[in-house]
C-alpha positions in Angstrom: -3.5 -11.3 -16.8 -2.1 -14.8 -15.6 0.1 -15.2 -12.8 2.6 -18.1 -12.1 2.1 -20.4 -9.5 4.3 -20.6 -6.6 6.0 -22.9 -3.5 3.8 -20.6 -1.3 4.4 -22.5 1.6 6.3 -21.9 4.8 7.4 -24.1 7.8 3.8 -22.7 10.0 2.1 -22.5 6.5 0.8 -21.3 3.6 2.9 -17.7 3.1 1.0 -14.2 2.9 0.6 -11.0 1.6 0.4 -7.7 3.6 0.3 -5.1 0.8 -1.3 -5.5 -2.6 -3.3 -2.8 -4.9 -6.2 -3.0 -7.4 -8.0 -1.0 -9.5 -9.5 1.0 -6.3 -6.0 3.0 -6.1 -3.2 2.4 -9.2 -3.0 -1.3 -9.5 -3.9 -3.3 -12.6 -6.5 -5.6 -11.5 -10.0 -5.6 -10.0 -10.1 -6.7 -6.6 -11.3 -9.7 -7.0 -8.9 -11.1 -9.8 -6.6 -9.6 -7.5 -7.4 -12.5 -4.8 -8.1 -15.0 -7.6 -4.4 -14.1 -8.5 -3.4 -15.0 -4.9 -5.3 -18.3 -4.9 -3.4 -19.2 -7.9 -0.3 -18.2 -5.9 -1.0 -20.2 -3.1 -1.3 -17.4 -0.9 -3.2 -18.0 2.4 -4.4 -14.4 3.2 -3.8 -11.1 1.6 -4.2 -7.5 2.5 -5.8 -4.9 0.0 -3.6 -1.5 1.0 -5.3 0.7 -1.8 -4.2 4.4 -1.9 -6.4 6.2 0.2 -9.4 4.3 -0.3 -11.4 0.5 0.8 -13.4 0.6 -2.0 -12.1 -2.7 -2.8 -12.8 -4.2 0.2 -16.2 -5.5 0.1 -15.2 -6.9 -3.3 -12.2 -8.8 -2.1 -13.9 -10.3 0.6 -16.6 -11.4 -1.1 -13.8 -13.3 -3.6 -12.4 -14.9 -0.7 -14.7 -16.3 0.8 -15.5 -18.1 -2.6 -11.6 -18.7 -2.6 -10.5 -19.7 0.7 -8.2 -16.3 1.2 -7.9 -14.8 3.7 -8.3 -10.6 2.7 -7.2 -8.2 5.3 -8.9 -5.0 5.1 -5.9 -2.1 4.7 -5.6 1.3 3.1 -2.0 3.0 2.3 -1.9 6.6 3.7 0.7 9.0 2.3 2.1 11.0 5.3 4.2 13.7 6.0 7.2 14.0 8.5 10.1 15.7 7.6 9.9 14.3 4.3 6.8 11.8 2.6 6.2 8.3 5.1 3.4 6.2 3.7 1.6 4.6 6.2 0.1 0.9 5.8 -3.4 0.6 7.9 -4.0 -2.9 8.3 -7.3 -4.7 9.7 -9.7 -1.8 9.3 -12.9 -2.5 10.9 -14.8 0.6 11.1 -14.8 1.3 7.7 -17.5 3.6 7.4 -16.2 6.0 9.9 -12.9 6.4 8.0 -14.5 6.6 4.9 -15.1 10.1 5.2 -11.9 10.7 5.6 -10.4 8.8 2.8 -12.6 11.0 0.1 -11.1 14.1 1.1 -7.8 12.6 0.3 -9.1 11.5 -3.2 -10.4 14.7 -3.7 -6.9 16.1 -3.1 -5.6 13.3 -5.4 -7.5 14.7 -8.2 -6.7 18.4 -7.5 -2.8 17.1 -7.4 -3.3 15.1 -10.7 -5.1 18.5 -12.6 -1.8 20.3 -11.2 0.3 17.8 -12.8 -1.8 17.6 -16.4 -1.1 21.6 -16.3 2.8 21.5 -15.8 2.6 18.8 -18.5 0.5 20.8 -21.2 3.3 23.9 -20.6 5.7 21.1 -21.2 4.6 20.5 -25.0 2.8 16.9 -23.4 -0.7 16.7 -24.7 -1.6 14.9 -22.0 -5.6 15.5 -21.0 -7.5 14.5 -17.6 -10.2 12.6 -19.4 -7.1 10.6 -20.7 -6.0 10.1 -17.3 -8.9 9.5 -15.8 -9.1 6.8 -18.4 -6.3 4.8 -16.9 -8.2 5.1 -13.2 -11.3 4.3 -13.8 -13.2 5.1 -10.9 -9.9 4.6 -8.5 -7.9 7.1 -6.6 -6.0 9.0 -8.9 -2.5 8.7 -8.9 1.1 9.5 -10.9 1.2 5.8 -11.9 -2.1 7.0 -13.8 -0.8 10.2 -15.3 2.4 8.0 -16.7 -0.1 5.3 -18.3 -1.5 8.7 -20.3 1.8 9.7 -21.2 3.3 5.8 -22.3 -0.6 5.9 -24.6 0.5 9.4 -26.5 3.8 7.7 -27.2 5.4 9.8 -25.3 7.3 7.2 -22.7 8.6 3.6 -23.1 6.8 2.6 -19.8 6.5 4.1 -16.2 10.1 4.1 -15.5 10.4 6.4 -18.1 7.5 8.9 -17.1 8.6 8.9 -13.8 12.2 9.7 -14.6 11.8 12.0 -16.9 7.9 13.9 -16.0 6.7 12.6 -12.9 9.4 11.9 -10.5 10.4 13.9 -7.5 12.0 16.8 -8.8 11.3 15.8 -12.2 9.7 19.1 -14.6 6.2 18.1 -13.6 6.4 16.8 -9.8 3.5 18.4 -7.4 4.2 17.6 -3.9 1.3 16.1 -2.2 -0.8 17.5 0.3 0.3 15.3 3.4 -1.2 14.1 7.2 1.2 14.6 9.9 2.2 11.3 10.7 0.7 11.9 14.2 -2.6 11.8 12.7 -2.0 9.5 10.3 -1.9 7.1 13.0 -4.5 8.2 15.0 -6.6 7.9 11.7 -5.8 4.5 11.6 -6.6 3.8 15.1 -10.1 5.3 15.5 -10.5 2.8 12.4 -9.7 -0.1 14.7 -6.8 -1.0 12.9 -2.7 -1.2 13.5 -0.4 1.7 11.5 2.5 -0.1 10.1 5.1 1.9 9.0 5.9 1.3 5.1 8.7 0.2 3.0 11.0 2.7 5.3 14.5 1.1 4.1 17.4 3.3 5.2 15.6 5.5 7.1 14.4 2.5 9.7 16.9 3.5 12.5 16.2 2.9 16.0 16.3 6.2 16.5 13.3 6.7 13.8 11.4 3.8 14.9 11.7 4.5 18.8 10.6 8.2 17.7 7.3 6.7 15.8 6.5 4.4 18.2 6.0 7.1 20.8 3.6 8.4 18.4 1.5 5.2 18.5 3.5 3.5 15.6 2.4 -0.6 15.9 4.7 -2.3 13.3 6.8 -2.4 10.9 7.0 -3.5 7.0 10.1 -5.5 7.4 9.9 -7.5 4.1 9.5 -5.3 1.0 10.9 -5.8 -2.3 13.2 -2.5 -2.6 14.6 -3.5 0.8 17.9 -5.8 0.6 18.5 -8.8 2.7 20.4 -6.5 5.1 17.4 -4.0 5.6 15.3 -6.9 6.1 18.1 -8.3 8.5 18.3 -5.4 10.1 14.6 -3.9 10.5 13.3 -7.1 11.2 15.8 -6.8 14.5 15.1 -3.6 15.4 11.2 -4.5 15.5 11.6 -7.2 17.4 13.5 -5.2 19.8 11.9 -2.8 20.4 8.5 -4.2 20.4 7.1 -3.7 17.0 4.9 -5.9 15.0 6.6 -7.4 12.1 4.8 -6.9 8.9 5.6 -7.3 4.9 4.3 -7.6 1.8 5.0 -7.4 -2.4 3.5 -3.7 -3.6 1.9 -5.9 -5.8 -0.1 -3.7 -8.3 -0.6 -6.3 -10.6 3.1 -7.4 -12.8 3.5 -11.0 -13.9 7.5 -10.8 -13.9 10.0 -8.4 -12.4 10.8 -7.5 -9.0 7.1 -7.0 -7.6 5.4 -10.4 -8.0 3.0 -11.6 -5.8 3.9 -12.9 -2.6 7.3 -12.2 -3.7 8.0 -11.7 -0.3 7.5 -14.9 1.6 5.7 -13.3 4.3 5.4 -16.2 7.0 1.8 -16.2 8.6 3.1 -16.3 11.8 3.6 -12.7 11.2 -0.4 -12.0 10.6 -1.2 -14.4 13.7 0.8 -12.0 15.8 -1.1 -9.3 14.8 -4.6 -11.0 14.7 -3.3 -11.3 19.0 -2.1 -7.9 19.0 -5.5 -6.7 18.1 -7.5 -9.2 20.2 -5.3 -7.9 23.3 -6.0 -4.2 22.7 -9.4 -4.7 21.9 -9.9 -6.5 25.6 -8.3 -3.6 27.2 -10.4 -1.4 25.4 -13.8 -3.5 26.7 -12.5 -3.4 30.1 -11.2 0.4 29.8 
């Protein structure tokens, strides 16, 4: 898959890219084309925000190095508080001691994934989990695998489809997750050395929310997204500065050539990463001295 090149350049810089999938989790690519795809996009730095797992990681890395990119080791956590929150964990260092961590969730990403198969098969779907796991590989398991097995039995146009009809919340053959508490979702992140940005949050991004989540160790903030509109990012992008949150934003990409979630859609400014690069270098002093 080709992707098009780009102006990917910003008054301080090349732009970048704080939340991307691979094949790890439910994005298209391997992670290595995924940063050859942000070379070709002029991207400075990426982040690899898989679905419960840095299996990617090393992989990434190793691709930009040869590249010149920048890759940001991340994971996305799916969270629960009062409703779903994904979490973004960005610059994970200590890899191996959240690792065992991260497999449980896969483990529960399969279990989910048989539940959904079952609801489908009662639904006349012939859908199977060798077809599903098919479509992921050795990844985490997710619905945006499920919906590839439906669109290959003819069953769905394309993801939009499954979703709105299957897989959606809701939808005949939704399973809820089995969540973190957002508490610990951070605290995950943390004893990983890394910063918990809050993801794609949109509406819900009130001061009132934010000021909440921050008392529970909440760093930052995904201000630029691609569902948010100019006015969320107007407005988030305030709030974090006001009330002392790193700014943080990214495409989703999972791999799409066109459409809304291209990469580095977003025009991330790198400013954005060096604030966070001195955010960590601060804590990490404090920490020594502590």
């Amino acid at each position: 898959m080709t992707t098009p090149t780009r102006d990917a350049r910003s008054a301080d810089g090349a732009f970048v890219d704080l939340h991307m999938h691979s094949t790890a989790s439910d994005g298209s690519l391997p992670a290595s084309e995924v940063v050859e795809a942000a070379a070709r996009a002029g991207l400075s730095a990426i982040a690899l925000t898989d679905h419960d797992t840095l299996a990617g990681v090393a992989e990434a890395r190793e691709a930009g190095e040869r590249l010149g990119v920048r890759v940001v080791p991340g994971v996305e956590l799916s969270a629960h508080d009062d409703g779903e929150v994904h979490l973004l964990g960005l610059h994970i260092t200590r890899l191996d001691e959240i690792e065992s961590r991260l497999a449980g969730f896969r483990r529960a990403r399969r279990t989910r994934a048989e539940r959904i198969v079952q609801r489908l098969n009662e639904l006349g779907l012939p859908v199977t989990m060798e077809g599903v796991l098919e479509h992921s590989g050795s990844g985490a398991i997710g619905r945006p695998h499920v919906a590839r097995a439906i669109i290959s039995l003819g069953r769905a146009r394309d993801q939009r489809e499954a979703f709105d009809r299957w897989l959606g919340f809701g939808k005949p053959a939704y399973v809820e997750k089995e969540h973190l508490g957002i508490r610990d979702a951070v605290a995950l992140v943390h004893e990983a050395g890394g910063i918990a940005v809050l993801a794609h949050p949109g509406a819900s991004a009130t001061r009132a929310r934010l000021e909440e989540l921050r008392s529970l160790g909440l760093d930052g903030v995904e201000v630029r997204h691609p569902s948010h509109s100019a006015e969320d990012i107007a407005r988030i992008g305030a709030l974090a500065d006001h009330l002392d949150l790193l700014r943080s934003g990214g495409s989703d990409w999972h791999g799409a050539s066109a459409g809304q979630r291209t990469i580095g859609c977003m025009n991330v400014p790198p400013s954005w990463l060096e604030k966070q690069d001195a955010f960590l270098r601060a804590r990490r002093k404090r920490e020594r001295v502590a």
